[in-house]
C-alpha positions as a printed NumPy array, in Angstrom:
array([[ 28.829,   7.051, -29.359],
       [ 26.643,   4.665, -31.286],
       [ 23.02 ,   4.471, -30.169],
       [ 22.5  ,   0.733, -30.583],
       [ 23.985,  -2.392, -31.931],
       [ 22.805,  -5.67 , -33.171],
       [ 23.543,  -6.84 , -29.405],
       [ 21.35 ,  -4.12 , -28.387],
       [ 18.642,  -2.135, -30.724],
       [ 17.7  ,  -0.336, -28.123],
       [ 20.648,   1.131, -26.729],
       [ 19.618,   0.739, -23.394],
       [ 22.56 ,  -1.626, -22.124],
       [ 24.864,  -1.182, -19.567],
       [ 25.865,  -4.596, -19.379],
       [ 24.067,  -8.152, -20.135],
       [ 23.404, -10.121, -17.149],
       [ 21.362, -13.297, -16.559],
       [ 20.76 , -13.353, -12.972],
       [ 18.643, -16.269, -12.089],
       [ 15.646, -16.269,  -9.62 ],
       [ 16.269, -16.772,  -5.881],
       [ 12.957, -18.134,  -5.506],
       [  9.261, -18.645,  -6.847],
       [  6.066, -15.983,  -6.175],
       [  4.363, -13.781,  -7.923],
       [  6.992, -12.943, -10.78 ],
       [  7.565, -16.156, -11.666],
       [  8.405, -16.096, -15.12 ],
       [  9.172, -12.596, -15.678],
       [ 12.55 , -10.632, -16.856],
       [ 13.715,  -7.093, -15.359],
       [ 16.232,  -5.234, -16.021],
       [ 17.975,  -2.027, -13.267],
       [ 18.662,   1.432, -13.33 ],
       [ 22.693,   1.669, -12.675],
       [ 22.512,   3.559,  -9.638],
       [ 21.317,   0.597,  -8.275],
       [ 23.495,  -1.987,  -6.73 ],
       [ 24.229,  -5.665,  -8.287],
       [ 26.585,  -7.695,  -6.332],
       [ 30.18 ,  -7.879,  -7.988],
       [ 29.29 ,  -5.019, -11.235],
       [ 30.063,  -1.405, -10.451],
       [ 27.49 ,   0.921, -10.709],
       [ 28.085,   4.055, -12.949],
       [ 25.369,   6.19 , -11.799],
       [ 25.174,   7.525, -15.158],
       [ 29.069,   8.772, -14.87 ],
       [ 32.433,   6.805, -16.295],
       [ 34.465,   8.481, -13.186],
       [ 31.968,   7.732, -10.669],
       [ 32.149,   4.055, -11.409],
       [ 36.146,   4.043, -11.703],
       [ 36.45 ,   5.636,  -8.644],
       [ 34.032,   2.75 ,  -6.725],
       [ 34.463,  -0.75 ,  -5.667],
       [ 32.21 ,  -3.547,  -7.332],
       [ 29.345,  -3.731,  -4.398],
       [ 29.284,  -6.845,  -2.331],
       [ 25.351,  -7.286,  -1.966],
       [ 22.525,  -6.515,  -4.445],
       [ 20.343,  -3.596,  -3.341],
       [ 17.78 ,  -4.937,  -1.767],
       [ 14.719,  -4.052,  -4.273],
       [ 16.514,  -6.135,  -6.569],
       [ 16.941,  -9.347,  -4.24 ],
       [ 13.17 ,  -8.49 ,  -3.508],
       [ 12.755,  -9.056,  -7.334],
       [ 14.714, -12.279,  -7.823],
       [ 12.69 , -14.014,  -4.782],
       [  9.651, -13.394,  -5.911],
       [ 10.127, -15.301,  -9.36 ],
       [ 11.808, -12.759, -11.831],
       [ 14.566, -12.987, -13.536],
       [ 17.421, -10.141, -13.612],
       [ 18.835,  -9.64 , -17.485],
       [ 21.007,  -6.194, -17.363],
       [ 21.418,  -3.176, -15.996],
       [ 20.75 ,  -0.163, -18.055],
       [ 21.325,   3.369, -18.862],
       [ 20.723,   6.093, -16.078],
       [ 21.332,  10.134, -16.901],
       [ 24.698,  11.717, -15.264],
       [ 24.278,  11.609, -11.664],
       [ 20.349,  10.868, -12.603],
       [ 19.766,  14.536, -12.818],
       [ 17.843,  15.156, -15.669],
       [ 14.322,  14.4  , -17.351],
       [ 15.421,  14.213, -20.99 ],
       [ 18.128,  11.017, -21.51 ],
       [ 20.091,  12.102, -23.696],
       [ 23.417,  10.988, -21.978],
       [ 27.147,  12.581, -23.011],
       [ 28.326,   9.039, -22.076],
       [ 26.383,   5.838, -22.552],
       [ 24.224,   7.941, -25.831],
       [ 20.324,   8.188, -25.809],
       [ 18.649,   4.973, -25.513],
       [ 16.008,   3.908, -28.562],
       [ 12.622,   5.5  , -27.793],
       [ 10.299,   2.181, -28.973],
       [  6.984,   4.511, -30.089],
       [  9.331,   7.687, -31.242],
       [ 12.789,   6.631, -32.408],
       [ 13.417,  10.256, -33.468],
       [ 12.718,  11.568, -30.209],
       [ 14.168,  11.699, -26.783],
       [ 13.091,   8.654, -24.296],
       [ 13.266,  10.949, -20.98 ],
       [ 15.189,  10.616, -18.325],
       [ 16.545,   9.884, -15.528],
       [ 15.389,   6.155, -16.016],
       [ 15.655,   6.091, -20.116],
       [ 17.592,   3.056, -19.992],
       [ 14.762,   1.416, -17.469],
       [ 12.349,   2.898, -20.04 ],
       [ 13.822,   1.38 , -23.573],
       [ 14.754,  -1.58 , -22.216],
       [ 11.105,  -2.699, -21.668],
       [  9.785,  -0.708, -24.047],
       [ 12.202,  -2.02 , -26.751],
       [ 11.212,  -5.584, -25.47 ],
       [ 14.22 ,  -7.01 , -23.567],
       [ 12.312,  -6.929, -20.231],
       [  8.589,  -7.553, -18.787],
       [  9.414,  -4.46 , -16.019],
       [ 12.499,  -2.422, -14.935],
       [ 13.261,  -1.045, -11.466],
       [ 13.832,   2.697, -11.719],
       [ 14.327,   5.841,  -9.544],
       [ 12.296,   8.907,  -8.889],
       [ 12.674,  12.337,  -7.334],
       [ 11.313,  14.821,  -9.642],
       [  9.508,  12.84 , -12.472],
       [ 12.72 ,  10.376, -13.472],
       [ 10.068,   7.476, -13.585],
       [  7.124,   8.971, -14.798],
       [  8.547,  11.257, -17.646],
       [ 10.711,   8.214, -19.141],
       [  7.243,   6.3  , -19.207],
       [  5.118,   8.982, -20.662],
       [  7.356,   9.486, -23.309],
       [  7.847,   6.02 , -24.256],
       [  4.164,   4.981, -24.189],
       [  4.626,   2.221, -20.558],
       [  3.028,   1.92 , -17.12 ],
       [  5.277,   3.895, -14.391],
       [  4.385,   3.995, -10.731],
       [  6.575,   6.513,  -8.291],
       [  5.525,   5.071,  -4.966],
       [  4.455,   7.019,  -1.512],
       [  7.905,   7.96 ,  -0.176],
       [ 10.155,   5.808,   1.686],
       [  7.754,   2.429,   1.266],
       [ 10.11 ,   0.896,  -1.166],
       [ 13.703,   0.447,   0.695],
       [ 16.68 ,   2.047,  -1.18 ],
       [ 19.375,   0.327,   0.535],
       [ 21.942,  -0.498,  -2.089],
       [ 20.341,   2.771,  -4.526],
       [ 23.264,   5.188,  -4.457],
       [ 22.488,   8.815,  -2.65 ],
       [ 20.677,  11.358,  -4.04 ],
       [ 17.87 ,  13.313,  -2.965],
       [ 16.547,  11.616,   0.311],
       [ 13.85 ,  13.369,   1.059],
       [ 11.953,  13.364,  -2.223],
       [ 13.613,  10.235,  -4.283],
       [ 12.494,   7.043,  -4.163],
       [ 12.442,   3.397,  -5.897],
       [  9.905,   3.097,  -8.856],
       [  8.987,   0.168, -11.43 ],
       [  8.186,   0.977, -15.236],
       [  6.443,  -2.018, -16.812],
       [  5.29 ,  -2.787, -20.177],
       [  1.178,  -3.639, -18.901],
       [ -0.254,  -3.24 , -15.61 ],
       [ -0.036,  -6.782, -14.482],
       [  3.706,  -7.063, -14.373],
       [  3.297,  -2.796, -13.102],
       [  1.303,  -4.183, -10.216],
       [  2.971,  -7.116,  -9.618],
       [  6.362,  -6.058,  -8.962],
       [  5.379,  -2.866,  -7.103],
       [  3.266,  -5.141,  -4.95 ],
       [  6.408,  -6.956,  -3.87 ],
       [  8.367,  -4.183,  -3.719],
       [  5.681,  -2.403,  -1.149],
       [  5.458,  -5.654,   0.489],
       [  1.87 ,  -5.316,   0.421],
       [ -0.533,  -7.296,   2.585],
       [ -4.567,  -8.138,   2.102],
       [ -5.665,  -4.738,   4.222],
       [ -8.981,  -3.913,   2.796],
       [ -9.177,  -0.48 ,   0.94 ],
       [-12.141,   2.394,   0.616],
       [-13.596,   2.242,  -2.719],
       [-13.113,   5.355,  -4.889],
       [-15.733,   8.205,  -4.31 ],
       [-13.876,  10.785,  -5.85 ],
       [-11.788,  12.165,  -9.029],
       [-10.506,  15.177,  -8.586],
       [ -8.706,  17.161, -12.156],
       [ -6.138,  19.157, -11.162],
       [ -6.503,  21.961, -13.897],
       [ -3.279,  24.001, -13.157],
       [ -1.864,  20.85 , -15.263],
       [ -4.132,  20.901, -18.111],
       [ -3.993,  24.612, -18.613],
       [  0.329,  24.597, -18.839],
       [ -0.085,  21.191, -21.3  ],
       [ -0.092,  21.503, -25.139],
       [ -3.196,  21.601, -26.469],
       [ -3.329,  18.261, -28.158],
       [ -2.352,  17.021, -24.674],
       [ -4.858,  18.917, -23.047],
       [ -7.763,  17.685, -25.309],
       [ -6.357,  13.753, -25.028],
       [ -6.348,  13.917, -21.364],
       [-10.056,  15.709, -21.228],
       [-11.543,  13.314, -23.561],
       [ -9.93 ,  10.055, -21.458],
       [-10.849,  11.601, -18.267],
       [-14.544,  11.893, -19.615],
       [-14.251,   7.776, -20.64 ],
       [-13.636,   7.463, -17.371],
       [-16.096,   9.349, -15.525],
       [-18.58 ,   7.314, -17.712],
       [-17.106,   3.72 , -16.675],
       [-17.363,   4.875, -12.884],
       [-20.291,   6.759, -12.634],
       [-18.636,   9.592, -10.601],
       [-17.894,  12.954, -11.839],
       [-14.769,  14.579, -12.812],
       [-14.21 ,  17.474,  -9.977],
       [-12.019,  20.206, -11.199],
       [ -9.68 ,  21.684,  -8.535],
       [ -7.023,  24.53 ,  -8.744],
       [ -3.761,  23.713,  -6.898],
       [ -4.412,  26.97 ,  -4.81 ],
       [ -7.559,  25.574,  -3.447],
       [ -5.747,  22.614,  -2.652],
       [ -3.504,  24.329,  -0.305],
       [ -5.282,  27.643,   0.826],
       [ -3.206,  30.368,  -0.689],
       [ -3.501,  32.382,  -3.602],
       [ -0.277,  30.654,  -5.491],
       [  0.549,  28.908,  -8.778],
       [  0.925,  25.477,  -9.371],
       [  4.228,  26.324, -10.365],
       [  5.356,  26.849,  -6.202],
       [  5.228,  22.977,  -5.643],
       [  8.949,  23.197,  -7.966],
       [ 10.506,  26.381,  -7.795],
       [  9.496,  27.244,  -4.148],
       [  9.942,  23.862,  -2.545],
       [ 10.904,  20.932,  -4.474],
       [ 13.887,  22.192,  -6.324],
       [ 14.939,  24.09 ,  -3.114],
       [ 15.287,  20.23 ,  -1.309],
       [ 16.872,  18.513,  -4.426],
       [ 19.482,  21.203,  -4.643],
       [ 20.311,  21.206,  -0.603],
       [ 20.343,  17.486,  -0.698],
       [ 22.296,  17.134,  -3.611],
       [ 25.234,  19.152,  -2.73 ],
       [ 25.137,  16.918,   0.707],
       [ 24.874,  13.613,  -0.87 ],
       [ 27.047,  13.802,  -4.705],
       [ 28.422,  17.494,  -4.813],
       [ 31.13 ,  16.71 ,  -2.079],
       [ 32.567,  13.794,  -4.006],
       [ 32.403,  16.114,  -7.345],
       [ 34.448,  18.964,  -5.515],
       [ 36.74 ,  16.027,  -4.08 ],
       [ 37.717,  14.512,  -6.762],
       [ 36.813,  16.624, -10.283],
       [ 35.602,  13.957, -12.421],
       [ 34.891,  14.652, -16.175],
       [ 31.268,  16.112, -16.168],
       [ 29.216,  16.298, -19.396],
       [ 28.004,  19.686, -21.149],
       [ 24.161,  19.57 , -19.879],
       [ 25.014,  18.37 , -16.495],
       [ 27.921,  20.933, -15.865],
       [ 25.007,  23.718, -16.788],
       [ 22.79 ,  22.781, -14.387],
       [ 25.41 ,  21.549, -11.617],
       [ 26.204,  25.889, -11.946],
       [ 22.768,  26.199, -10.502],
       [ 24.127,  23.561,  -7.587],
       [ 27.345,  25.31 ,  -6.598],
       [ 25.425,  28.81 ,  -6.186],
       [ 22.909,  27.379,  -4.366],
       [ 22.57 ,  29.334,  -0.947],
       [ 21.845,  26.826,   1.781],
       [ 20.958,  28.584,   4.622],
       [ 18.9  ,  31.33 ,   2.599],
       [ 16.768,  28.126,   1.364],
       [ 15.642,  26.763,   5.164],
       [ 12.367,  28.539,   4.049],
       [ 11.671,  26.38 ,   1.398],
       [ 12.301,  23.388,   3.225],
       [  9.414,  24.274,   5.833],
       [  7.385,  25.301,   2.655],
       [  7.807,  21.845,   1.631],
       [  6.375,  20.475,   4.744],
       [  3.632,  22.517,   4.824],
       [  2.595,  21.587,   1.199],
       [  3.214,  17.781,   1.865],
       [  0.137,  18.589,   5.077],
       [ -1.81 ,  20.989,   2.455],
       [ -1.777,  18.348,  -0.101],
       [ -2.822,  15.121,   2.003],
       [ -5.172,  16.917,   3.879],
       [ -7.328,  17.36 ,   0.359],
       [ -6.857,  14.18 ,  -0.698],
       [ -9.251,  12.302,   1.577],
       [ -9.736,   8.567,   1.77 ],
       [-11.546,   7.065,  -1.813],
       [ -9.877,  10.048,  -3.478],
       [ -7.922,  10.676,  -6.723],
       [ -6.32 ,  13.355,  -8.094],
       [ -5.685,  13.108, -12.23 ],
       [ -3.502,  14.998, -14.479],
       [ -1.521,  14.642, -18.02 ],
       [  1.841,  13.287, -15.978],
       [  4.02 ,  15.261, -18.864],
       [  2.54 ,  18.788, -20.25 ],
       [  4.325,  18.192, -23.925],
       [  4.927,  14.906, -26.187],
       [  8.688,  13.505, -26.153],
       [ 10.697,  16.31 , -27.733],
       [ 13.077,  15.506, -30.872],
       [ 16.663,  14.115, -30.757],
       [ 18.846,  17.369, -29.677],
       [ 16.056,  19.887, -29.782],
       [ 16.798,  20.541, -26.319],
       [ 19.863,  23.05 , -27.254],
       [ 19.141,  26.257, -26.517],
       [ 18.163,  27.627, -22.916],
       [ 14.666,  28.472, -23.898],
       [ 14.034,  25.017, -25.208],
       [ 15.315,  23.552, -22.106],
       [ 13.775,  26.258, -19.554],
       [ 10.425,  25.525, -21.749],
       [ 10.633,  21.671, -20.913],
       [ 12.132,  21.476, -17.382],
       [  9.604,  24.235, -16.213],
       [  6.203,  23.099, -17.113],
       [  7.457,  19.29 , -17.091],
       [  8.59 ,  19.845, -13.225],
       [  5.46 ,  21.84 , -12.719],
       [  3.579,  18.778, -12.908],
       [  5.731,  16.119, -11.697],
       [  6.457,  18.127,  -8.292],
       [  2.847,  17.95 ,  -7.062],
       [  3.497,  14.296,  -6.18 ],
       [  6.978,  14.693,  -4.976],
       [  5.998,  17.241,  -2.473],
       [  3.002,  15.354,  -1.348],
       [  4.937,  12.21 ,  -1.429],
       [  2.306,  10.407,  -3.005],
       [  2.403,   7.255,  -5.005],
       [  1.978,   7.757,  -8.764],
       [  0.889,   5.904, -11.573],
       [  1.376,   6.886, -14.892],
       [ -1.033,   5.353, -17.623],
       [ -0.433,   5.025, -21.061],
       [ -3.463,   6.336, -22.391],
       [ -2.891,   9.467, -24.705],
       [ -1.528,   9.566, -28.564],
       [ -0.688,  12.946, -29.588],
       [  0.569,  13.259, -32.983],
       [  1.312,   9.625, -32.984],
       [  3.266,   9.899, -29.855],
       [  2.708,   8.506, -26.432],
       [  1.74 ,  10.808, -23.604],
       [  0.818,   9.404, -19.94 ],
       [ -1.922,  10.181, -17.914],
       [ -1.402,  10.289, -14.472],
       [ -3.724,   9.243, -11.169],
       [ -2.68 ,  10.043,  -7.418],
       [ -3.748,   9.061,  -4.203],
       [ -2.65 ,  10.333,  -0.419],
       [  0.62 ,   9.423,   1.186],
       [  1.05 ,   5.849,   1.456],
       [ -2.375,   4.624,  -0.324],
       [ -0.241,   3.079,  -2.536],
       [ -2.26 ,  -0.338,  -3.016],
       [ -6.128,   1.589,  -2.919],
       [ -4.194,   3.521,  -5.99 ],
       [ -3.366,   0.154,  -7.388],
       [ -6.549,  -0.896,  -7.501],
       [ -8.376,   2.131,  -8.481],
       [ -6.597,   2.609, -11.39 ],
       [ -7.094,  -0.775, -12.692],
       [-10.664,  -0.136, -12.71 ],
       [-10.818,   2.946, -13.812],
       [ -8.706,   1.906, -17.245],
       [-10.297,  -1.712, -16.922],
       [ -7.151,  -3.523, -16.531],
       [ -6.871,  -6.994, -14.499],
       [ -5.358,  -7.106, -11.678]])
């Protein structure tokens, strides 16, 4: 399947759309394109599979993120490229083809949201709305060199965002600067004037540097350091076991709770429809849907609870004034097909996921900063905050990098 066309360079395309504002605000001006496994009145949504979208009606309403969009000012131009089902963190799709990385056209754009990501990236949008559960906004933009914010859980609605993993998915926005990042997350939180604590602390959680590349590891110290300068505050080191009490890896946060909750929820939400009806499934998503259908539900209850307790571990730390900073992707975007061989994939999926669960099972908002060049690629680096301190993160990271708000 061809990559791009003169149409669309950047391969990103689902379909064109021009879907004028509803209103005037804040995005006034701006263009955004949407992940397609999110609804737009009258065009089916694929969610990154051929049979999913023949086998579905055309939805009546737009999901209601988008209409959020289109009120405040911004204009709607296509909806773009999500991975099968959305579950995966590389992009590479056996369908729709890999969409253009902008800063590394040889190399993969991450998924789930690669379409979200080379659409902006690539220039056809100012911002694109995206989904997350375990990193498929904040890999895509780490990779590709943009701002990505994951939100606290369950502040952005996802009515009209097809089902996936309830408990630990959620609406994001990757942007190409921090204005239009803020902007449209702003909206989408429905954020008011409440007055937030300045930031007193910056915690380094270095479970995530030591599991990085090196290169990454040495970006990420030396930006941290610029930053500690431009605040005044020191960087605090913290281990993710001192976080939480116990004597356990960083690692725990995936294998021990987070995957446990995606897999559950998956098989509730898109597994019955796949045993219903057999639709074609691609190669890499039939290997990991193996992991799905011998997924013991009942034996897993445990890591549900251990998923609560980690969410109260995690939020307990991170006090009011305080953030928590880490490289938001351990490697730089890997090459076009490298990821071919179970080593290569267990190699990526396990440190990536390593990372990107921290936030997931704290539910905490996200941003992802485009502030590291490793071997001429992009890498993000990431800053935290508690559960639903998603507008003191907001502003805290736009002084800490000395963007405008």
């Amino acid at each position: 399947m061809p990559q791009s066309s003169p149409v669309d360079p950047s391969g990103s395309l689902v379909a064109r759309l021009d879907l004028p504002p509803l209103g005037t605000g804040p995005l006034d001006g701006t263009t955004f394109t949407v992940k397609d496994n999110i609804d737009i009145a009258g065009h089916r949504t694929s969610y990154g599979s051929p049979a999913w979208r023949d086998a579905h009606p055309a939805p009546t309403h737009n999901a209601l993120c988008v209409d959020q969009m289109l009120a405040a000012g911004a204009r709607c131009v296509g909806k773009v490229v999500a991975d099968e089902f959305t579950y995966s963190l590389d992009g590479e799709s056996p369908f729709f083809g890999t969409p253009r990385n902008a800063k590394a056209a040889d190399r993969i754009p991450g998924g789930s949201s690669s379409g979200s990501a080379a659409s902006v990236a690539n220039g056809l949008a100012d911002f694109s709305i995206g989904t997350d559960s375990g990193g498929s906004v904040r890999v895509p933009a780490s990779l590709c060199g943009l701002w990505g914010m994951r939100p606290s859980l369950h502040r952005i609605s996802e009515a009209g965002v097809l089902p996936f993993m309830p408990s630990v998915s959620t609406v994001g926005v990757l942007a190409d600067g921090f204005a239009h990042l803020e902007a449209a997350i702003r909206v989408a939180l429905r954020s008011g004037p409440t007055p937030q604590a300045p930031l007193q602390r910056i915690l380094v959680l270095s479970d995530a540097l030591e599991i990085a590349d090196q290169s990454v590891r040495s970006q990420t110290e030396a930006a941290l350091e610029d930053i500690a300068r431009r605040t005044g505050l020191p960087l605090e080191p913290i281990r993710f076991s001192q976080i939480v009490g116990e004597d356990v890896p960083l690692s725990d946060c995936n294998t021990q709770a987070l995957r446990i909750m995606q897999t559950a929820e998956f098989q509730s939400t898109v597994s019955n429809w796949i045993e219903a009806c057999t639709p074609e499934l691609g190669f890499p998503f039939s290997m990991a849907y193996g992991n799905v259908l011998a997924f013991d539900r009942i034996a897993a209850l445990d890591g549900l609870a251990r998923c609560e307790r980690l969410f109260e571990s995690i939020n307990a730390c991170l006090s009011p004034g305080t953030v928590i900073c880490f490289p938001t992707t351990p490697v730089i975007a890997p090459l076009k097909g490298s990821l071919n061989t179970m080593d290569a994939v267990v190699d990526y999926y396990d440190r990536t996921m390593t990372i990107t669960a921290f936030s997931g099972v704290g539910r905490l908002p996200e941003v992802s900063v485009p502030l590291l060049t490793v071997d001429g690629c992009p890498v993000g680096l990431s800053f935290a905050a508690a559960h639903y301190q998603d507008e003191f993160l907001l502003r805290t990271v736009s002084e800490m990098t000395g963007q405008r708000s």
